[in-house]
Every structure is written in C-alpha cells, then in structure tokens.
C-alpha positions in Angstrom: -18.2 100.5 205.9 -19.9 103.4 207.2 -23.7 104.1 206.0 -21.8 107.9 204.7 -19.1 105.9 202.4 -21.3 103.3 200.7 -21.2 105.5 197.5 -18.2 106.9 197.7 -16.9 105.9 194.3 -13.7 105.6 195.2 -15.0 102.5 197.4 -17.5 101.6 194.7 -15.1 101.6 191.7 -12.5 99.3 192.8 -15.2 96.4 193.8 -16.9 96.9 190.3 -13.6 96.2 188.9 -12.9 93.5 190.6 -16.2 91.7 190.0 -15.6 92.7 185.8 -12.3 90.7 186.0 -13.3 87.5 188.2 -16.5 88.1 185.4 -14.0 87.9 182.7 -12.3 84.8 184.3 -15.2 82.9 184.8 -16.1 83.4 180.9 -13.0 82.7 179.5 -13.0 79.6 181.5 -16.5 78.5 180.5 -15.5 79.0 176.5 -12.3 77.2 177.1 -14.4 74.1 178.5 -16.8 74.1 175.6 -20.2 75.4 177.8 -20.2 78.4 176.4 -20.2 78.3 172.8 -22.2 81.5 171.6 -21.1 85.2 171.3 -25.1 86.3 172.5 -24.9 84.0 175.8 -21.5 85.1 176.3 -22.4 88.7 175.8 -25.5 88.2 178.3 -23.1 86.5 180.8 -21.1 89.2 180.6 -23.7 92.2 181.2 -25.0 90.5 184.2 -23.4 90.9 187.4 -24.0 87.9 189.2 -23.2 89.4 192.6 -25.9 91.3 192.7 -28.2 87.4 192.5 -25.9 86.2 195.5 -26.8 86.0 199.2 -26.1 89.6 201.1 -22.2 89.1 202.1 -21.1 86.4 199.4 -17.4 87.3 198.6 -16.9 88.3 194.6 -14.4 85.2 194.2 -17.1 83.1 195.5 -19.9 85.1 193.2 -17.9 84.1 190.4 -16.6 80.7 191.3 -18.1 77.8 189.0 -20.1 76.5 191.4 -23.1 76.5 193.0 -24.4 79.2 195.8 -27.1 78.5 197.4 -30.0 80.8 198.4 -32.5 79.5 201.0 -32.5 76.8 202.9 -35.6 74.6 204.7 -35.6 74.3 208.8 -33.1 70.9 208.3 -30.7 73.3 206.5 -31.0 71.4 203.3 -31.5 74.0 200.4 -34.7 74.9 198.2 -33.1 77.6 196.2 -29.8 78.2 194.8 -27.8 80.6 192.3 -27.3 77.4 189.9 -23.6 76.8 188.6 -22.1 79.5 185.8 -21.3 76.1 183.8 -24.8 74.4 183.5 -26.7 78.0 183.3 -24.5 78.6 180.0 -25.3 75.2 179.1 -28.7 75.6 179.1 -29.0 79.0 177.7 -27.1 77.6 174.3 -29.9 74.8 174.4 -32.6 77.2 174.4 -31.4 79.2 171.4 -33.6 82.4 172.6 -33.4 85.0 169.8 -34.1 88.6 169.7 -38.1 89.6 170.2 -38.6 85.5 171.9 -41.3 85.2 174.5 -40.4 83.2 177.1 -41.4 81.9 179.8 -38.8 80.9 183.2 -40.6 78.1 185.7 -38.6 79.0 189.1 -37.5 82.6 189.2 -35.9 82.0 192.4 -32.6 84.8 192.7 -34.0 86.4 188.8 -30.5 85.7 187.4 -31.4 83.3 184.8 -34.2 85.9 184.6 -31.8 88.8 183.6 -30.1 86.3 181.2 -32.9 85.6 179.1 -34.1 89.5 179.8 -30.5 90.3 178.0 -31.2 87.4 174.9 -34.5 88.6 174.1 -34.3 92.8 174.7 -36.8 94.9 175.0 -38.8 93.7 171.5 -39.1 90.3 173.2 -40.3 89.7 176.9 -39.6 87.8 179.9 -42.6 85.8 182.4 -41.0 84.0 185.2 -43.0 82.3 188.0 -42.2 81.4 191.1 -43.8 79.2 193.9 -42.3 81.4 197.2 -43.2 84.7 198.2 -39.9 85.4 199.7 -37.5 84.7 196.9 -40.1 86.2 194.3 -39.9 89.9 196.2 -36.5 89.9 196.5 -35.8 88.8 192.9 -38.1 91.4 191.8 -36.8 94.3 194.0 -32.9 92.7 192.1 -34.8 92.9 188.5 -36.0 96.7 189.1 -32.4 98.1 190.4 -31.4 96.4 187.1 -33.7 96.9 184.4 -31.4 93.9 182.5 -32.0 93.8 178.4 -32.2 97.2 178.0 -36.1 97.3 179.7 -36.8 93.8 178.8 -40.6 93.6 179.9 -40.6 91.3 182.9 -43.7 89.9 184.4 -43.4 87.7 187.8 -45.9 85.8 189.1 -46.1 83.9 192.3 -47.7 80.5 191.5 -47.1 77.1 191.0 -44.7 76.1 188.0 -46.1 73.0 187.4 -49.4 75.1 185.8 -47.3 77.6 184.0 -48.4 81.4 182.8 -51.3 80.4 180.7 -53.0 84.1 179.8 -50.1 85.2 178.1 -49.3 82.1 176.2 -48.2 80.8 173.8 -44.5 81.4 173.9 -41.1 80.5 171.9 -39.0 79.6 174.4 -39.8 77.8 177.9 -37.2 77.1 180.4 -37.6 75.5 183.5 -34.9 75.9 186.4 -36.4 73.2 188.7 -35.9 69.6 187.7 -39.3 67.2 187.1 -40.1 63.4 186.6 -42.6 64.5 184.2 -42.9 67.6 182.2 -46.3 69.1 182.6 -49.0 69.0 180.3 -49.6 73.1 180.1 -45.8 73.4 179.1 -46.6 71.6 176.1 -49.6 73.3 175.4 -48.1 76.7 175.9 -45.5 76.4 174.1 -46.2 77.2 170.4 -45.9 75.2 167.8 -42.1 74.8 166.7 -41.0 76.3 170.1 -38.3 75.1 172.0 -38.7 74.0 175.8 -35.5 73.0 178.1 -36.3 71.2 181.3 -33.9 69.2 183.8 -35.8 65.3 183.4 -35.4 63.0 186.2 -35.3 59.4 184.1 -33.9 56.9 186.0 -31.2 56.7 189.6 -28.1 58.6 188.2 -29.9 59.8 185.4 -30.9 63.7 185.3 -30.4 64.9 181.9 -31.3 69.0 180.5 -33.0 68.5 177.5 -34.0 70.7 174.9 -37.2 69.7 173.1 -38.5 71.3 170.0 -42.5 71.4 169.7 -43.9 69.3 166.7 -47.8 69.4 167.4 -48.7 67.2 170.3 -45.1 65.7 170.5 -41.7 67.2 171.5 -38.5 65.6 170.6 -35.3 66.1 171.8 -32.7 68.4 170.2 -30.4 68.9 172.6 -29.4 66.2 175.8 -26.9 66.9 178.5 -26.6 65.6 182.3 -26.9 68.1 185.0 -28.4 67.6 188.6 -31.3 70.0 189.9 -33.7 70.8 192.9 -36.7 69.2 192.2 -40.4 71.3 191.3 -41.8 72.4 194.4 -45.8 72.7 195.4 -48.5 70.4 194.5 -47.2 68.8 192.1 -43.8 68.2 193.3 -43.0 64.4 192.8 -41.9 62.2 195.4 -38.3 62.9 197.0 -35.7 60.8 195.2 -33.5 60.6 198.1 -35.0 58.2 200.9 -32.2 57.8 204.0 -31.9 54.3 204.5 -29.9 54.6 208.4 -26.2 54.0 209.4 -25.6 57.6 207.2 -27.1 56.3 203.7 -29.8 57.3 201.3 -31.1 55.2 198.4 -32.3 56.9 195.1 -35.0 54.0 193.1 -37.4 54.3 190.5 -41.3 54.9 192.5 -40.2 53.2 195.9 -43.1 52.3 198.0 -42.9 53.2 201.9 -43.1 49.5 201.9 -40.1 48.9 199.3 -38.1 51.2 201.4 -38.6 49.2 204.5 -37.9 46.5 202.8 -34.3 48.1 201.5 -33.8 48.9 204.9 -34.0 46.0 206.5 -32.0 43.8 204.2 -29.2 46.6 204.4 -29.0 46.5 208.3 -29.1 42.5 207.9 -25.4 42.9 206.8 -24.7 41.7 203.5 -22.7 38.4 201.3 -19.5 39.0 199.6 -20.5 36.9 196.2 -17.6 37.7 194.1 -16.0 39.8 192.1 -18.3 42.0 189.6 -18.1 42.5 186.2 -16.8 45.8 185.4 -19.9 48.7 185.7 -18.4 51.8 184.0 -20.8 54.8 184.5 -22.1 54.5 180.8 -22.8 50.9 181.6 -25.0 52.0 184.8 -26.5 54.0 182.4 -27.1 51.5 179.9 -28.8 49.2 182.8 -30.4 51.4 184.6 -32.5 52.2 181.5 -33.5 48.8 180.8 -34.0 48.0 184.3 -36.6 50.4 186.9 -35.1 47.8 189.4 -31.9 49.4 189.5 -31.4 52.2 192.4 -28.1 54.0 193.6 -27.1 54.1 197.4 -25.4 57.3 198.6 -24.0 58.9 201.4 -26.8 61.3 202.8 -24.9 64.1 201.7 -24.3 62.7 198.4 -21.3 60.8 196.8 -21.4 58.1 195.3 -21.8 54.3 197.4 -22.9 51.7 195.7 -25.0 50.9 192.3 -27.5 47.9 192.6 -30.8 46.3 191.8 -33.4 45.9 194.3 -36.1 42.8 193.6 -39.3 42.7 195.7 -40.7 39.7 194.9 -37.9 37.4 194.0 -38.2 33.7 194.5 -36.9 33.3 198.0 -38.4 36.7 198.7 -36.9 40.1 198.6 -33.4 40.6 197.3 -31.1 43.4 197.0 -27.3 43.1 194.7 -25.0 46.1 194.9 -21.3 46.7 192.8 -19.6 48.0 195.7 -15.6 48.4 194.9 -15.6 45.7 192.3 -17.0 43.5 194.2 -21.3 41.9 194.4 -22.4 41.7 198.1 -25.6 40.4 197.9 -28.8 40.9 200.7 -31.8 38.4 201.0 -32.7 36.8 198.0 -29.3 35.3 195.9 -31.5 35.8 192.4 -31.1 39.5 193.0 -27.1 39.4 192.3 -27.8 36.5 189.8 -29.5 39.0 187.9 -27.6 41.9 188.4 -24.6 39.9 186.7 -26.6 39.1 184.0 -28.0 43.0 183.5 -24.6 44.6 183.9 -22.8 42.2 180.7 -26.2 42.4 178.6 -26.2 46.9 179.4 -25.0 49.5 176.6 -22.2 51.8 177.1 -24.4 54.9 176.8 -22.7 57.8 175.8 -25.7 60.2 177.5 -24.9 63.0 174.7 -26.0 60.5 172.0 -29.7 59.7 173.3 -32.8 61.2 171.8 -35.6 61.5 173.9 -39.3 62.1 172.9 -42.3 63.0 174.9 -45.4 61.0 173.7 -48.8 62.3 175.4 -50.8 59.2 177.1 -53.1 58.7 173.6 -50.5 59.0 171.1 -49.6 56.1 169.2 -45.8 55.1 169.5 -44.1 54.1 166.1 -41.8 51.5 166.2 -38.7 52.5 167.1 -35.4 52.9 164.9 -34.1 49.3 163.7 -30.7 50.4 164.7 -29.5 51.2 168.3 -31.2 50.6 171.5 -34.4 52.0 172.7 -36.3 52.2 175.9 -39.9 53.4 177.5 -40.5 54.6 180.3 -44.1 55.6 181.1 -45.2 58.3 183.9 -48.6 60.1 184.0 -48.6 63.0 181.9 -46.4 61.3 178.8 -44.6 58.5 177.3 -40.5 59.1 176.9 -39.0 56.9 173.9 -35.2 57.4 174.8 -32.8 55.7 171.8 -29.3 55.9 172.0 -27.4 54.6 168.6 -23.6 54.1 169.0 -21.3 56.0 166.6 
C-alpha cells in the first residue's frame, strides 16, 4: 500500500471489519469452551484489538487464532516474549476477578495487551502498573498503550525493572498478576499485595506440572482459590531460576526437579549407554504422573528439544549399585544403570493418585510459619523452595 492510501477509509474500514468478526469468532469460541465465563472479561476481550499487540505483518486470522504469537526471540531463535494464547489470557483474567476502581499490578508488560485488558476491567477510577525487565518491548508497548488509551484513560504506569522486586512505591494493590511463570513467588508480591487481595501467578511445581493459580491474601499466607494448568516463559533477570529444559544429546531435553550440572551428566551418560527393556509398565495416565511426580522430586520428563512429549521416569543418584534412571516409554520400563531405579518406579507409579489438577489447593507458607497438619482426608504434599513453603492437597470427589 502506498504511504498516500494508508488512511484511506475505504482501505481502513474493511480490515477493521474483518478483525471485529475473527474478534467475534474467537469469543464465541472461548465461551463455548468454558474459558471465558464472565460478561466483563468478555466485554474487555472484545474492546481490545489484539492486532494492534501482534508483530508488524501478523495476518488478522493469525491475530485472532487461539494460539500463541510470539514476540521476540534470543540470538538461538528460541523466544522471550510472546502475545500469550486468547484461551489461557481469559483464563486468567476470570481468576483474577479485577473489579471496577482495582489497583493492580502486571509483572511482564511485554506486548501491553494483558495490560489493556486489565486497563479495560478496572477503568479510569482504578489504575494499571505493569513492569517490564526489557527496554525494547517496554517502548513499544508503551508507544501501543498511548495510540490506545484502553479503559477509557485507565492510568497506566510502566516501569522498566525487574519483576521479581515488583512496584513497591505505589503499593499495596488488589489485584497482582504475573504473565511470566516462577518456581517461587516472590516475597514483595506478597507483601504488596493488600490484605484480602488476590494474586495469580503461573507456579512451576514439579516436571509436567505448571499450574495458574489464584491466591487470595490472608495476612502472611495466601491460599489458593483458583488452580488451572497452563505452560509459561519463565521470569527473566536476576532472579530468573534455573532453565527447566537441560538438552540431554541425540535431540532430547530432560525437565527434573533442581538438577545439578553433575546430575545432568550423569542423565546423560546413562541415556547414551543405551537402555534395558524390563517389561511391560503399569499403566501411567497423565493424572497418575501427576500423582507421582508430587510425591516424588525424583521424577523428571524427557522431551524432544522442541517439546512433545518422550518419556516420563525417575532418575536416582545414589542408588545401591550407583546411579539409575527408569523411564515409561510406550507402555513399556527400559531401565539405565542401577535396576532399583525401575524397581522403584513400579512401585511409585501403583502407590500415585489420579490427580485431577483442578481439585488441588495450594498454599504458600513463608519460611517461619508454622504448618498445621494437614486435612485428615485426601492426599497432601510439601514442597519447600527459598522464599516459601507450598502445602498442595488434592481430595477426590
């Protein structure tokens, strides 16, 4: 298109169009599915062109496809920032429950369209503070938040800094959402969140198991409200955690709990050794993984490097006859090194729950609370990380 046609409305009009009905579409199929369940998200779905959050060139049928687009990539071309999928945005939105006049605070502006969202929940008696680790996605979000002016002059305040710390001087506020996923939800979210608020934040738990909780402030505790599975890019900056994805050679990656360089190695090797056919398995449904993966930190997940699923298993550094490593791979145990390893793994995978992750409650303990006992009823697990203690129960119907 010539530079003298770009605002010829009769060029403009038909694209708006066009970008209302694939809008439309996209909502209709979202509400159908069960993601979007409220008339305010839907509304602020629908006032949001999400075109406008895409890369330069991004076709409208791909705008508004339910999928991911991504944003930036690093110099291996694997990507830091992305437009996050229409499905979990609205899932996370109706987990937040922002009302009218809600401060909130966004960790990882990165395009500003969950930033216009919330903009458009809150309005202009509320206000938005989003911060963002990189310079680059943080000015061009902003220049996309000025054109738009989303939520009727929703005050917006961006800062470029590190998530992790959050927006302190303007603290406390009601709702916190995090679009970056974490092994360990900071300290200063908690603290700036007031009392009663409501925080959501993609959790890294265990291999397999990302969940998008939403946690509801009770003094120095939070406790789940809300729990659904998702998969995010991980917190970046000082106090990203450890990649999750290690590649382990011959085009696989293995996702544990805290592997050591040294663990890794030691994975590695006893995958290129070439492995024992030891039987059939017993039958590991996804829920089961889940199930065993929470009572177990030994449990990791090998994928291709691109993702996709490969193998479930149980990795055991210091098993009698040294290290050991047991995958399920198509219904069968092929066991590395150390036989206990698969031993075990049998015995883990009949003894493991059929978690159903909707069902678990989740709460975030800081290092000196004291931890009641848990319910008599149902299954519950710790898991400890630096910052707090995470009592996860899951009780069956």
């Amino acid at each position: 298109m010539e530079s003298g046609e770009e605002h010829d409305p009769a060029h403009v009009q038909p694209r708006d169009d066009t970008a209302a009905r694939l809008r439309r579409r996209l909502l209709d199929g979202l509400r159908s599915s069960g993601q979007l369940r409220s008339p305010d998200v839907e509304r602020a779905m629908d006032a949001v062109p999400r075109e406008l959050f895409t890369p330069p060139g991004t076709d409208l049928r791909e705008a508004y496809a339910d999928r991911v687009v991504v944003l930036a990539t690093d110099s291996t071309g694997s990507p830091i920032s992305t437009v996050s999928q229409p499905a979990i945005v609205a899932l996370m939105l109706e987990q937040l429950d922002v009302r009218a006049g809600h401060r909130i605070l966004e960790i990882g502006t990165g395009s500003g369209y969950n930033t216009a969202l919330l903009a458009e929940l809150t309005g202009p008696r509320g206000s938005v503070t989003s911060i963002e680790v990189d310079d680059s996605l943080l000015a061009s979000a902003a220049a996309r938040l000025t054109d738009l002016a989303p939520g009727e002059g929703t005050p917006l305040d961006l800062r470029r800094g590190d998530g992790w710390l959050g927006v302190p001087d303007t603290a406390p506020y009601d709702r916190l959402e995090s679009t970056v996923g974490v092994d360990d939800l900071p300290p200063a979210w908690r603290t700036q969140l007031a009392d009663g608020g409501v925080l959501v934040a993609p959790l890294w738990l265990r291999p397999g198991l990302e969940l998008s909780l939403a946690m509801r402030r009770e003094g120095a505790l939070l406790h789940s409200t809300s729990v659904e599975q998702c998969g995010f890019l991980q917190l970046r900056g000082p106090h990203a955690a450890d990649p999750h994805s290690r590649a382990l050679g011959q085009g696989l990656a293995v996702i544990g709990e805290g592997l050591s360089t040294k663990q890794l190695e030691m994975v590695r090797t006893l995958t290129d050794t070439g492995g024992t056919d030891l039987g059939a398995a017993p039958r590991l449904s996804e829920r089961r993984w889940w199930g065993l993966s929470l009572s177990d930190p030994r449990t990791l997940l090998i994928t291709g490097r691109h993702g996709g699923h490969v193998a479930w298993g149980l990795f055991d550094a210091d098993g009698p006859d040294g290290a050991g490593l047991a995958v399920v791979h198509d219904g069968r145990v092929i066991g590395y090194g150390d036989g206990n390893a698969a031993d075990v793994l049998r015995q883990r995978v009949e003894d493991a729950p059929p978690v159903d992750p909707s069902r678990l409650t989740v709460t975030a303990y800081p290092p000196d609370a004291t931890i009641p006992a848990p319910p008599s009823r149902g299954f519950s697990w710790r898991i400890t990380r630096e910052h707090h203690r995470y009592r996860v129960h899951w009780q069956p119907e």
